[in-house]
C-alpha positions in Angstrom: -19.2 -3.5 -6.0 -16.3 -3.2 -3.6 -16.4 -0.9 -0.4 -12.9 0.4 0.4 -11.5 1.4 3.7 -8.8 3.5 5.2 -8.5 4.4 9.0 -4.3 4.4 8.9 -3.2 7.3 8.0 -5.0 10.2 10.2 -8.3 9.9 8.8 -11.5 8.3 7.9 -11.8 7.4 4.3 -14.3 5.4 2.6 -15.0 4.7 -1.0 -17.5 2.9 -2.8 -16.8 1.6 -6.3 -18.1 -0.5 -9.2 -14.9 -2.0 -11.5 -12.3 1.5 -11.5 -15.4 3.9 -11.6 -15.7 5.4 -8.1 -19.0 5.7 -7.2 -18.6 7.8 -4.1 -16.0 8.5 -1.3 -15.5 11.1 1.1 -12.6 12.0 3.8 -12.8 13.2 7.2 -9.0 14.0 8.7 -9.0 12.5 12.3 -6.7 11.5 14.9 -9.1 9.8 17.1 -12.6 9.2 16.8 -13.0 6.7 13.6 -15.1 4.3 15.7 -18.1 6.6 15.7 -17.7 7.7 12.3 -16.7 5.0 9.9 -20.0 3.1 10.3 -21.5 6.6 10.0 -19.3 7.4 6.5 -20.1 4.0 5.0 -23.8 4.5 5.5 -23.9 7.9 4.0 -21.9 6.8 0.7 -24.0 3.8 0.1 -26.9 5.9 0.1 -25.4 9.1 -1.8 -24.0 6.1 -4.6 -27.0 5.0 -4.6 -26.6 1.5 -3.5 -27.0 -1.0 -0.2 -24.8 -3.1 1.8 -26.1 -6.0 0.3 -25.1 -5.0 -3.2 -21.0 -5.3 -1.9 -19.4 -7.9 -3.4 -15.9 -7.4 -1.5 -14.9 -5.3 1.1 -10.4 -3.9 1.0 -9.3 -2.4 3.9 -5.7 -0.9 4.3 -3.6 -2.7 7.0 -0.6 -0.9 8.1 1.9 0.2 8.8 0.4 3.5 10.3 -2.3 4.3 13.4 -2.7 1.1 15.3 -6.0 2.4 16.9 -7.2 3.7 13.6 -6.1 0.3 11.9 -7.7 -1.5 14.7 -11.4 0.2 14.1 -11.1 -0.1 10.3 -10.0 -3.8 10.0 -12.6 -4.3 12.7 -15.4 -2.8 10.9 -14.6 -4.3 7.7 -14.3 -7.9 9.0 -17.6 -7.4 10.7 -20.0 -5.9 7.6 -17.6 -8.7 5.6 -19.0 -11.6 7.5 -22.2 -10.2 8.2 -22.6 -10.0 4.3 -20.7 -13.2 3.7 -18.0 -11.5 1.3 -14.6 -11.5 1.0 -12.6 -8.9 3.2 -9.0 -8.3 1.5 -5.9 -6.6 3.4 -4.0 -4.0 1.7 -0.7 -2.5 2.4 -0.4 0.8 3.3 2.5 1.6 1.6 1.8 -0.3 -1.6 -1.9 1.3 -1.7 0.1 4.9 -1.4 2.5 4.5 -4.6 0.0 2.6 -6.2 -0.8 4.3 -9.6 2.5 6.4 -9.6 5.0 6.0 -12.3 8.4 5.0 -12.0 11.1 4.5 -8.8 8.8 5.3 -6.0 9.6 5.2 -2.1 6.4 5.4 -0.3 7.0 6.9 3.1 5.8 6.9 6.5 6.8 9.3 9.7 6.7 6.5 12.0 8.1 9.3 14.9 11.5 9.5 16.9 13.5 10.0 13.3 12.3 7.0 12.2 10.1 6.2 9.1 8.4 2.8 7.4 9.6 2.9 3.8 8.9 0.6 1.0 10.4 1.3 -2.5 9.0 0.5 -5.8 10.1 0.3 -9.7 7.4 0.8 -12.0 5.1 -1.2 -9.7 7.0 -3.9 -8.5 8.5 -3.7 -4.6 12.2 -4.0 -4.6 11.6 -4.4 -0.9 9.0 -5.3 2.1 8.0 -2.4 4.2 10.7 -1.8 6.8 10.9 0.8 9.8 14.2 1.9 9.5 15.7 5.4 11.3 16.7 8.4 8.7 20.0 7.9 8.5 19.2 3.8 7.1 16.2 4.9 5.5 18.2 7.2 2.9 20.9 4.4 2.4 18.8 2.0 1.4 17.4 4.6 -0.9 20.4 5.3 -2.6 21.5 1.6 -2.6 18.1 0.4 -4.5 17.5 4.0 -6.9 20.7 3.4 -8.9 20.4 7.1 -10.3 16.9 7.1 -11.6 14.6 9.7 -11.0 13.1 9.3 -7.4 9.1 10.3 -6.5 9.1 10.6 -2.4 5.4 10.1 -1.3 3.7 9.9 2.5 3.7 11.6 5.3 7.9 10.9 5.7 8.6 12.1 2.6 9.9 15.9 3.7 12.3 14.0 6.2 14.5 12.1 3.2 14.0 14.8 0.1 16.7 16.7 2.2 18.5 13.7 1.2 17.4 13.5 -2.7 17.1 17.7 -3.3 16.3 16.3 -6.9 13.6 14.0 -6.0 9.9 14.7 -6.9 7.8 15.3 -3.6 4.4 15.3 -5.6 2.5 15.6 -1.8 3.6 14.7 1.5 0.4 13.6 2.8 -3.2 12.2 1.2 -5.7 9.4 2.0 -4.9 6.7 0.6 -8.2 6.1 -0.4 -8.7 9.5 -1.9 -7.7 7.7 -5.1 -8.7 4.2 -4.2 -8.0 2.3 -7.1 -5.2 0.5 -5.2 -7.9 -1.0 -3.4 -10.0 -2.2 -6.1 -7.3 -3.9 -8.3 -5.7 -5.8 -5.4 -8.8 -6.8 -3.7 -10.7 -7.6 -6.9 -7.7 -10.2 -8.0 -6.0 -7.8 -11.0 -2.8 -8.0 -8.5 -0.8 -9.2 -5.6 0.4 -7.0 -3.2 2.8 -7.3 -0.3 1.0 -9.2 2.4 -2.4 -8.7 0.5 -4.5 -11.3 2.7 -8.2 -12.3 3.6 -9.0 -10.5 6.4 
């Protein structure tokens, strides 16, 4: 039973899930605020799924890039119920947790502000690169350099500031959770994979 958390990307998301079947998981958009409501969230799913604290056998919790205070209060909360329960906490990428699941040559993109973005870029899975902040202009070159004239799925928040770049790339959504699909979360934290900078908490 893994509880899986996301305070990065301008909300408070929370799953609960046994193997891939989600069990529960809800997402309240915030900028500020996750402190008082995470705690909150995770009590509430436990008891809509049906299930306690004590029946978690891993806690994943995305860690960056994005909102350092939202990171801050997630990672926080997660290595806290972690030890309280004695279970393993596991750090997720951001990025990686945001094309995970998506088929093909995917950038993952972040508006990191100022006309600059954190981009990572995958082929069918596998990162051709670790997350970088890069400006536009860098961002887009590296894109072209690594694509080598496949099709190209933009995804994040930063992906409407390099599809003017790539007018035929696929911009599926600009902006989710990433734990409103939170399978990411449960393979790499479960041991099915190794992501970027995965870690114990």
């Amino acid at each position: 039973m893994i509880l899986s958390i996301d305070t990065c990307l301008g909300a408070s998301a929370v799953a609960i899930l046994d193997g891939d079947r989600v069990l529960a998981a809800r997402s309240e958009p915030m900028t500020r605020g996750h402190q008082e409501r995470i705690g909150v969230l995770a009590r509430e799913l436990a008891l809509e799924a049906g299930v306690t604290f004590s029946d978690l056998t891993r806690i994943g919790v995305t860690v960056g890039p994005g909102s350092f205070t939202g990171l801050r209060v997630g990672l926080a909360f997660a290595k806290g119920l972690a030890t309280a329960l004695s279970i393993p906490c596991v750090g997720v990428s951001t990025l990686e947790a945001l094309a995970f699941g998506t088929p093909g040559f995917v950038a993952a993109v972040l508006d990191a502000r100022m006309s600059q973005v954190y981009l990572q870029i995958f082929d069918r899975g596998t990162a051709l690169m670790a997350p970088d902040a890069l400006d536009l202009g860098s961002a887009a070159a590296r894109l072209a350099e690594l694509h080598g004239g496949q099709a190209v799925t933009l995804i994040g928040s930063g992906a409407p500031l390099l599809a003017e770049a790539f007018p035929k790339a696929s911009v599926p959504w600009a902006w989710r959770p990433v734990l409103s699909s939170p399978t990411c979360t449960t393979a790499r934290s479960s041991g099915r994979g190794t992501p970027w900078r995965s870690r114990t908490c």
